[in-house]
RODO-2510 file (C-alpha; in nm, 4 decimals, decimal comma):
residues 251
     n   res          X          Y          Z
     1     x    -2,0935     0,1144    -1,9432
     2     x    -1,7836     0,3225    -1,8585
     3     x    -1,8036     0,6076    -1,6115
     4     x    -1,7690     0,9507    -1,7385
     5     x    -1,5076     1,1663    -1,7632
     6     x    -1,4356     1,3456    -1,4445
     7     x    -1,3900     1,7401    -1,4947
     8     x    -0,9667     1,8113    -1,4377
     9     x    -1,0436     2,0976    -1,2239
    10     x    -1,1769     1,8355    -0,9765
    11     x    -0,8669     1,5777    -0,9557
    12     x    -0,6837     1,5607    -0,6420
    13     x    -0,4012     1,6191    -0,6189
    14     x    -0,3126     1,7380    -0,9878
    15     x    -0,0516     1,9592    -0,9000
    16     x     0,0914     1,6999    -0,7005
    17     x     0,0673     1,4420    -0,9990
    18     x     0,2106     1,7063    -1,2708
    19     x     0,4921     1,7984    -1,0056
    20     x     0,5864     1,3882    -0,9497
    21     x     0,5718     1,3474    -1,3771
    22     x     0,8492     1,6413    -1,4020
    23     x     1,0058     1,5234    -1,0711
    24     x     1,1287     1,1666    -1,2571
    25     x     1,1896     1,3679    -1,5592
    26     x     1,0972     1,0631    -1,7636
    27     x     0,9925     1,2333    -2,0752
    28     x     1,0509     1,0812    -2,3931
    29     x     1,3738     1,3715    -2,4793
    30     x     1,5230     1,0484    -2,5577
    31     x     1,4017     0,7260    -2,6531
    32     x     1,5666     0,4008    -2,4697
    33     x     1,5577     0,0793    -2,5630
    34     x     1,3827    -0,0782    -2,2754
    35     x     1,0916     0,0847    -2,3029
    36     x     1,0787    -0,0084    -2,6783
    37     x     1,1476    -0,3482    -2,6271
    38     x     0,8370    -0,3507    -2,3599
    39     x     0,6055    -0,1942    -2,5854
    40     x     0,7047    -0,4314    -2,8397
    41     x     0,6732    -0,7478    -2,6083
    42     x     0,3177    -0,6171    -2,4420
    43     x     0,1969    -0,5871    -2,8299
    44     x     0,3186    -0,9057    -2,9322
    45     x     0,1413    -1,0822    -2,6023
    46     x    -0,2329    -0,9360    -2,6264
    47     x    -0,1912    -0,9853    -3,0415
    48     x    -0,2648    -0,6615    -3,0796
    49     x    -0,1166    -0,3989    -3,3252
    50     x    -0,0398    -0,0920    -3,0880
    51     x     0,0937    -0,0535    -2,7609
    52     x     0,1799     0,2649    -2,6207
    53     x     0,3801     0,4351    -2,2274
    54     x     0,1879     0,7673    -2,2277
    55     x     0,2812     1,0505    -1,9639
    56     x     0,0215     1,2210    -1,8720
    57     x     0,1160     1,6503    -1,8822
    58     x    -0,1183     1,9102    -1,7831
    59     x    -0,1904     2,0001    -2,1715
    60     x    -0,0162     1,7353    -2,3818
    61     x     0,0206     1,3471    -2,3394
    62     x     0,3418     1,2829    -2,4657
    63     x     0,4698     0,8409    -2,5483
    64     x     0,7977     0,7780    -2,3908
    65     x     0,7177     0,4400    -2,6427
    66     x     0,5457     0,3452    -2,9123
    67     x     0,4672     0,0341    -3,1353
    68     x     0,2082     0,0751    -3,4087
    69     x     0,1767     0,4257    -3,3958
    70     x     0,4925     0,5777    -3,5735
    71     x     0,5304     0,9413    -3,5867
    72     x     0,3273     0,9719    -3,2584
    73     x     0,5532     1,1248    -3,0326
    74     x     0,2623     1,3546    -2,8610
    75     x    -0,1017     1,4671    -2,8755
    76     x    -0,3372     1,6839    -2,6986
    77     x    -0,4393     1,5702    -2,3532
    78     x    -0,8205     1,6285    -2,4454
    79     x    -0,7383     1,3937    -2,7705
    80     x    -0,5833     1,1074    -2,5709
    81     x    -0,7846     0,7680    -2,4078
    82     x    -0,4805     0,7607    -2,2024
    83     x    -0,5541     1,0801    -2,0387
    84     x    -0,8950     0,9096    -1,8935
    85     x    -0,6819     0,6523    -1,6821
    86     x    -0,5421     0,9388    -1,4803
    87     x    -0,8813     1,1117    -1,4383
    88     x    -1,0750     0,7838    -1,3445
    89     x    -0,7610     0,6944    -1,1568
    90     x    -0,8144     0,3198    -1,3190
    91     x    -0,7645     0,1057    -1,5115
    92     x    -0,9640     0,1439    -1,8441
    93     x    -1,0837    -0,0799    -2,1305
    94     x    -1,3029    -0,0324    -2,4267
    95     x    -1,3715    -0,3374    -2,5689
    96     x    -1,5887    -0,1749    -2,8853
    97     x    -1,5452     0,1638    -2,9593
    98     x    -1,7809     0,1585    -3,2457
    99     x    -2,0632     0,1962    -3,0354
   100     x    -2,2181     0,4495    -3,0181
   101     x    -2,2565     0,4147    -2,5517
   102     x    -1,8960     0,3252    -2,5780
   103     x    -1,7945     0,6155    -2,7960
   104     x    -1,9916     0,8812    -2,5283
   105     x    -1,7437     0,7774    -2,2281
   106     x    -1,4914     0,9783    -2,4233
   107     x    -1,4381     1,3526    -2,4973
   108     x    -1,5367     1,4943    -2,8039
   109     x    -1,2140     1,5088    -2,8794
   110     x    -1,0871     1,1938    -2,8194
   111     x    -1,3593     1,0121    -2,9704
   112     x    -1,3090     1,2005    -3,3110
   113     x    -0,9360     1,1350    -3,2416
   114     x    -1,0114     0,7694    -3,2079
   115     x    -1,2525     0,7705    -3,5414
   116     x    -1,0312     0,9191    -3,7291
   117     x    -0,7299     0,6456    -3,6445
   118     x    -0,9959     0,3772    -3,6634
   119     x    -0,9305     0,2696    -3,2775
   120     x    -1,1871     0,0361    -3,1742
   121     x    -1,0271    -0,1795    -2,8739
   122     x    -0,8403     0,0391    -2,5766
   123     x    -0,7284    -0,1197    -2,2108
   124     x    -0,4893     0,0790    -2,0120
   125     x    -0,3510     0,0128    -1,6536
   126     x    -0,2016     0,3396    -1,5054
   127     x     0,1760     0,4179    -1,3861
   128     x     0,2682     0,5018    -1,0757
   129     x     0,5507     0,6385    -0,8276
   130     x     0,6162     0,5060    -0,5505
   131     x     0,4269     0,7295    -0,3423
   132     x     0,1420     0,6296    -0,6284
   133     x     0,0788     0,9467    -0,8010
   134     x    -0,0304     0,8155    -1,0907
   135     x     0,2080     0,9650    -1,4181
   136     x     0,0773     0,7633    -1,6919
   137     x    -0,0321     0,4665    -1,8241
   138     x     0,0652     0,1404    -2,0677
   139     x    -0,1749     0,0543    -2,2674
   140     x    -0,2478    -0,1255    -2,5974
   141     x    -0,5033    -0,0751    -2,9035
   142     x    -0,6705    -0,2610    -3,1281
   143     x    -0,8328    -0,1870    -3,4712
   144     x    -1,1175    -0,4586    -3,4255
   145     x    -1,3462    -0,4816    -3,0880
   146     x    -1,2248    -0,7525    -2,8751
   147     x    -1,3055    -0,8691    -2,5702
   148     x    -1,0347    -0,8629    -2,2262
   149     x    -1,0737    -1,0944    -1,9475
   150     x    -0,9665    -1,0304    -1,5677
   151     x    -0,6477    -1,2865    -1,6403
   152     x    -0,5839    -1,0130    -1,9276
   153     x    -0,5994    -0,7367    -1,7598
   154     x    -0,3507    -0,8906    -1,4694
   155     x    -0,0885    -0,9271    -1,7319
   156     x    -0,1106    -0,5921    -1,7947
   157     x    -0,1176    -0,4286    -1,4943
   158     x     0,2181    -0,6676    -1,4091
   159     x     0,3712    -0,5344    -1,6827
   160     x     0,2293    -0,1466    -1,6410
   161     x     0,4092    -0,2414    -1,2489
   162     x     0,7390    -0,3305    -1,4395
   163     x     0,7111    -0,0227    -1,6548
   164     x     0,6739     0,1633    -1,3468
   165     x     0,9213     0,0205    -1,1474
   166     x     1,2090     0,0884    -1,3913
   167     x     1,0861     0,4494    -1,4104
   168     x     1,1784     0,4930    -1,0379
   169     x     1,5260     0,3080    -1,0425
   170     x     1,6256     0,4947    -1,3759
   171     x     1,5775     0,8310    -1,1801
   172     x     1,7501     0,6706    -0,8935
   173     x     2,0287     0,5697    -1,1347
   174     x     2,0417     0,9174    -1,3376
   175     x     2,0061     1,1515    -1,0142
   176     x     2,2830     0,9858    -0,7937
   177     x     2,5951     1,1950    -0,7737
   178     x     2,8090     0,9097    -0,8285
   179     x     2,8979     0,7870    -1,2242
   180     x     2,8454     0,3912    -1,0995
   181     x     2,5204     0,5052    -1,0354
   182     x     2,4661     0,6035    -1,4145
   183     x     2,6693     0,2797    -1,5188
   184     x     2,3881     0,0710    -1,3456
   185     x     2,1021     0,1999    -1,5104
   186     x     2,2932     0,1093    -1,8360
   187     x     2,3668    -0,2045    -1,7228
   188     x     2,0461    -0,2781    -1,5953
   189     x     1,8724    -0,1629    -1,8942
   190     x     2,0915    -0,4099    -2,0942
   191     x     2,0194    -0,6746    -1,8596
   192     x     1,6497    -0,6366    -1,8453
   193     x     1,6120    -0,5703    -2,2228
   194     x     1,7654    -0,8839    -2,2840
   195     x     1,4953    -1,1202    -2,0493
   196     x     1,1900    -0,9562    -2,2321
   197     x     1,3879    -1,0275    -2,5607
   198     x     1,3784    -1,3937    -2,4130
   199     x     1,0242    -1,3602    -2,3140
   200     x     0,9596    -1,3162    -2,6407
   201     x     1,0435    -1,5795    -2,7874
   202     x     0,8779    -1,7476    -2,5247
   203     x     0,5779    -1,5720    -2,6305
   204     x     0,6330    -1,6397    -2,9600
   205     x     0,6437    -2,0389    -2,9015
   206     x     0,3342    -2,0180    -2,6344
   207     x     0,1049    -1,8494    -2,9186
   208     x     0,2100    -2,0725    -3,2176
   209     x     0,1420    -2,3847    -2,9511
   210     x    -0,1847    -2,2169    -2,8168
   211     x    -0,3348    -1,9772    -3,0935
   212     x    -0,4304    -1,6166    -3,0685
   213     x    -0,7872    -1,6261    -2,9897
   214     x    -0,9265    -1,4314    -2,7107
   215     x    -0,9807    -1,4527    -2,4370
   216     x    -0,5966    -1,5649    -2,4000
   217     x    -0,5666    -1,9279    -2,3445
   218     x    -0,4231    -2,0393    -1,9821
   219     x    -0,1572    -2,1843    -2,1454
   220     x    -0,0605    -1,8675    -2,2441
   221     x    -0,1668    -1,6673    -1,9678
   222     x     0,0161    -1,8522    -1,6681
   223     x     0,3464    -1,8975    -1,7731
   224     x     0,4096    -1,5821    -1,9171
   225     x     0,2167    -1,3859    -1,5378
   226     x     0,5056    -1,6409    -1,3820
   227     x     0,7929    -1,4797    -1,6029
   228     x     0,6870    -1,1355    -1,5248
   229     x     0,7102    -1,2405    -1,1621
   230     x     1,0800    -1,3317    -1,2010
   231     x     1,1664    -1,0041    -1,4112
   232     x     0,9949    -0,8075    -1,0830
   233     x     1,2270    -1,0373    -0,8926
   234     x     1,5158    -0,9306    -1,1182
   235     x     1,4442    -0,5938    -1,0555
   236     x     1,4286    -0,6306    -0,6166
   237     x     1,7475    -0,7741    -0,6830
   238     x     1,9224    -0,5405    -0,8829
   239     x     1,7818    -0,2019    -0,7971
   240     x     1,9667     0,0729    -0,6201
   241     x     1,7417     0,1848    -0,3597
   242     x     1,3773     0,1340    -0,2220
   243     x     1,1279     0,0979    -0,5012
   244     x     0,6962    -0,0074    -0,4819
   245     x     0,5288    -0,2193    -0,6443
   246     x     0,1766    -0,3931    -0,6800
   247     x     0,0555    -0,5319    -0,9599
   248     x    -0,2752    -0,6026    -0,7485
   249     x    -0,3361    -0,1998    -0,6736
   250     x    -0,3565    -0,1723    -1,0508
   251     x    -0,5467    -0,4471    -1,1758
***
């Protein structure tokens, strides 16, 4: 069974945490295609229909991107699964959400949010800076209960290290006096858009080969872990400063 929620007046550091989410001022003002396209690729891997970057505010969790959810741009805090990541401070999956020992993990509100959208699978891996306040979380949902392996939930904290990753360079990029600096983020964002378009397709061929039945065949599972290793590697290369990263804190 999942813990329980832990009260917000007793997170550490939650000042902190709110004061790193509005430091990176990452808040979806503006939608960019990146993010999209990551969304859209993390969907498209677990075969699932909705994947989702939530920041984490003090009253409102607001999705920098969304696939399968359109029109969501923000909810309640008390209404969002998402919100649980940063009070657990890990990673989180529901594998069945229509029971009923499941169901009582979550606030009243989020479990009548959850009923009411029919979500029945949830796994989320959390974001962090690189001083690992934790600002949010990638996650993706499922309208059927399905199980998630430990290979599974690697993937996803890779890519919820990626996600973070290119929220630190992007406020590198966008807070450096010089106009290059702003140039790279475009250029990077072009760049990187265009391997997880590739991935994709890779994707794509991997789960026609392989099938879509859980848990996620090897032959699914290792060469796409070993292309998210390169796009990390794409990143160290590229970046403009010092950035973190660990898939292995999150998974």
């Amino acid at each position: 069974m999942m813990p329980l929620p832990t009260p917000l007046a007793s997170l550490p550091s939650e000042t902190e945490r709110l004061r790193a989410l509005h430091h990176y001022n990452v808040m979806p003002a503006q939608q960019e295609a990146v993010f999209d396209e990551l969304v859209q690729f993390t969907a498209q891997l677990f075969s699932l229909p909705i994947s989702l970057i939530a920041l984490v505010d003090a009253e409102e969790v607001a999705y920098k991107a969304n696939q399968g959810l359109p029109g969501l741009q923000q909810q309640p805090r008390e209404e969002a699964i998402c919100a649980m990541v940063i009070r657990q401070r890990t990673p989180l999956v529901f594998t069945n959400l229509t029971q009923p020992e499941q169901l009582r993990c979550l606030t009243t509100m989020a479990s009548t949010a959850a009923q009411a959208k029919n979500l029945q699978f949830y796994a989320g891996a959390p974001l962090h800076t690189p001083v690992r306040h934790l600002i949010g979380t990638l996650c993706v949902i499922g309208n059927q209960p399905r199980s998630f392996g430990a290979e599974e939930r690697q993937l996803l904290a890779q890519l919820a290290g990626l996600v973070s990753e290119l929220i630190t360079i992007r406020h590198i990029c966008l807070t450096h006096q010089k106009v290059t600096a702003h140039n790279q983020w475009q250029w990077l964002q072009n760049l990187f858009t265009e391997e997880v378009q590739q991935l994709r397709v890779l994707t794509r061929y991997l789960l026609a080969e392989f099938g879509t039945k859980t848990p996620m065949p090897m032959g699914v599972l290792k060469p796409v872990g070993r292309r998210l290793d390169d796009l990390h590697l794409l990143l160290q290369q590229h970046h403009p400063g010092p950035i973190w990263y660990s898939p292995a804190a999150m998974a």
